[in-house]
C-alpha positions as a Markdown table, in Angstrom:
| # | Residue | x | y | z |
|---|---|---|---|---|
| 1 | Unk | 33.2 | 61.1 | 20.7 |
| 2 | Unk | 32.5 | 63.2 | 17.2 |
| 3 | Unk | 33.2 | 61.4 | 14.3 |
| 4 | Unk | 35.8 | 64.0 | 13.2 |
| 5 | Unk | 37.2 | 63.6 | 16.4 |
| 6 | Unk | 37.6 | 59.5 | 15.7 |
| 7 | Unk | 38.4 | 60.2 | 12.0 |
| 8 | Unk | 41.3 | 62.6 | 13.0 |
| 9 | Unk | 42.4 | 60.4 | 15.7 |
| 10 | Unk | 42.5 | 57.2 | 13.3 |
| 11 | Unk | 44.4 | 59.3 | 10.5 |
| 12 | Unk | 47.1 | 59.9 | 13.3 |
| 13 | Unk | 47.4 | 56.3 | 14.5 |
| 14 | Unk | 47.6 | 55.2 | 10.9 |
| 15 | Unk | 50.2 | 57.1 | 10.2 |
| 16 | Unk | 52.0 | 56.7 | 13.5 |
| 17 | Unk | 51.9 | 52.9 | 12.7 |
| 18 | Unk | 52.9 | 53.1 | 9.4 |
| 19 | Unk | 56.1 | 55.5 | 9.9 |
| 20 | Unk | 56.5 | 53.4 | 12.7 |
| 21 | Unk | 56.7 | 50.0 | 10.0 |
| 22 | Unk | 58.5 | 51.2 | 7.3 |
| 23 | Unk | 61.8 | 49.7 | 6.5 |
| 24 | Unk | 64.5 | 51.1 | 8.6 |
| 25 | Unk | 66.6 | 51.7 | 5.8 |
| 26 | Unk | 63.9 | 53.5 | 3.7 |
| 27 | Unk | 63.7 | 57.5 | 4.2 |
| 28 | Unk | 60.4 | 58.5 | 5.4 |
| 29 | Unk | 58.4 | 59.4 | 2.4 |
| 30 | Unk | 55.0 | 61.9 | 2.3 |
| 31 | Unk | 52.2 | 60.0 | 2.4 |
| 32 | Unk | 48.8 | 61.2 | 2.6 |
| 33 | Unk | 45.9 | 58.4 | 5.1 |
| 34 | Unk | 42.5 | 58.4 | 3.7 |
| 35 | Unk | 39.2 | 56.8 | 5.0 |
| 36 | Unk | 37.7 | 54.1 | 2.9 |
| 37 | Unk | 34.6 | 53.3 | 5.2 |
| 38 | Unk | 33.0 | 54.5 | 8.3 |
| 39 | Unk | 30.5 | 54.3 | 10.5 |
| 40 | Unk | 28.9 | 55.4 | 14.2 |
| 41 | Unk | 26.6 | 53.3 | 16.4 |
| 42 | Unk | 25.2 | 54.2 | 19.4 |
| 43 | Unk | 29.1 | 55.0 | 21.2 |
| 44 | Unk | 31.0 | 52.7 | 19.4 |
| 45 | Unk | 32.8 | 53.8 | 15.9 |
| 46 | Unk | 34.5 | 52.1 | 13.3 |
| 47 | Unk | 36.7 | 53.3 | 10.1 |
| 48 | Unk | 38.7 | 51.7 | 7.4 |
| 49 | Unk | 41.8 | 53.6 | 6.5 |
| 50 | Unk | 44.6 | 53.1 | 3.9 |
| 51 | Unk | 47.7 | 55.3 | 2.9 |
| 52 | Unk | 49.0 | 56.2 | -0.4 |
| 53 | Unk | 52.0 | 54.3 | 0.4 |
| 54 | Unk | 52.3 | 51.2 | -2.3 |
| 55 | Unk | 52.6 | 48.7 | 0.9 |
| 56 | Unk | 49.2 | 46.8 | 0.1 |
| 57 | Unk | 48.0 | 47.8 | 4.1 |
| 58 | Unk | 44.6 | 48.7 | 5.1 |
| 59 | Unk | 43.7 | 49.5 | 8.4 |
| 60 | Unk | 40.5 | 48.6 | 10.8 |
| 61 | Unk | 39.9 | 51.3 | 14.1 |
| 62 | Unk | 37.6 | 50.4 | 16.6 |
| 63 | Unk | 36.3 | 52.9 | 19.4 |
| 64 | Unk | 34.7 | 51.1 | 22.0 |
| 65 | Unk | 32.8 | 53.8 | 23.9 |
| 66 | Unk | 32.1 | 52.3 | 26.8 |
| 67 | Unk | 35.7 | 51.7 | 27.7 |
| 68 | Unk | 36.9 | 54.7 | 25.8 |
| 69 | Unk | 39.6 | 52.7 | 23.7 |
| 70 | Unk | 40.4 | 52.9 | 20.2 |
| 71 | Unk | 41.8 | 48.8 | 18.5 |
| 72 | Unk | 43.4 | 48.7 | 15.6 |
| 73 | Unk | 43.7 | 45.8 | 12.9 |
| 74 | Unk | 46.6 | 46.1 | 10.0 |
| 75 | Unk | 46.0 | 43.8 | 7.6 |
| 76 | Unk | 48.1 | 43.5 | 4.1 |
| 77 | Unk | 46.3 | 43.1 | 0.7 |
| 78 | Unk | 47.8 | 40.3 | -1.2 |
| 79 | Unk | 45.5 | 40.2 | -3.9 |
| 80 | Unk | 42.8 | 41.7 | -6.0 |
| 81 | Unk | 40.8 | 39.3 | -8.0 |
| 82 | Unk | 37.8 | 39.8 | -10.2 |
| 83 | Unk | 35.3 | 36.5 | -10.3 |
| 84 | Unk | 32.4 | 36.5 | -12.7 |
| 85 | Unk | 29.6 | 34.9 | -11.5 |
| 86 | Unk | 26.8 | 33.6 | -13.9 |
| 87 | Unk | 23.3 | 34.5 | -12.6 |
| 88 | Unk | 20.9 | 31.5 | -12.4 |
């Protein structure tokens, strides 16, 4: 598989999963799904994705070539912390 073939397809299942996850009382907003990350090996791909949407989610896609299946991870961000580390 390309890898704008796997980054089109991720952008799709992102955004499938997160209309999908939204509150059902909450109108469907626009939302644009970026990459953060990605990378091929041999036939295997992965990319991490996120949305504009302020839900704190960032999402892992796996292709697994051999098998010709694409996993995904959600995961929710519950914090961003900066530690200073004193160099020895």
């Amino acid at each position: 598989m390309s890898d704008s073939k796997f980054i089109d397809l991720c952008k799709n299942i992102v955004k499938d999963y997160a209309i999908e996850h939204l509150d059902k009382t909450d109108e469907v907003q626009d939302f644009e799904v970026f990459v953060v990350w990605s990378c091929k090996t041999l036939q295997n791909n992965k990319a991490l994705l996120s949305t504009t949407l302020l839900d704190g989610m960032y999402y892992e896609l796996t292709y697994n070539g051999d098998k010709k299946e694409i996993y995904l991870d959600a995961y929710k961000k519950f914090e961003n912390r900066c530690i200073k580390v004193e160099e020895e």
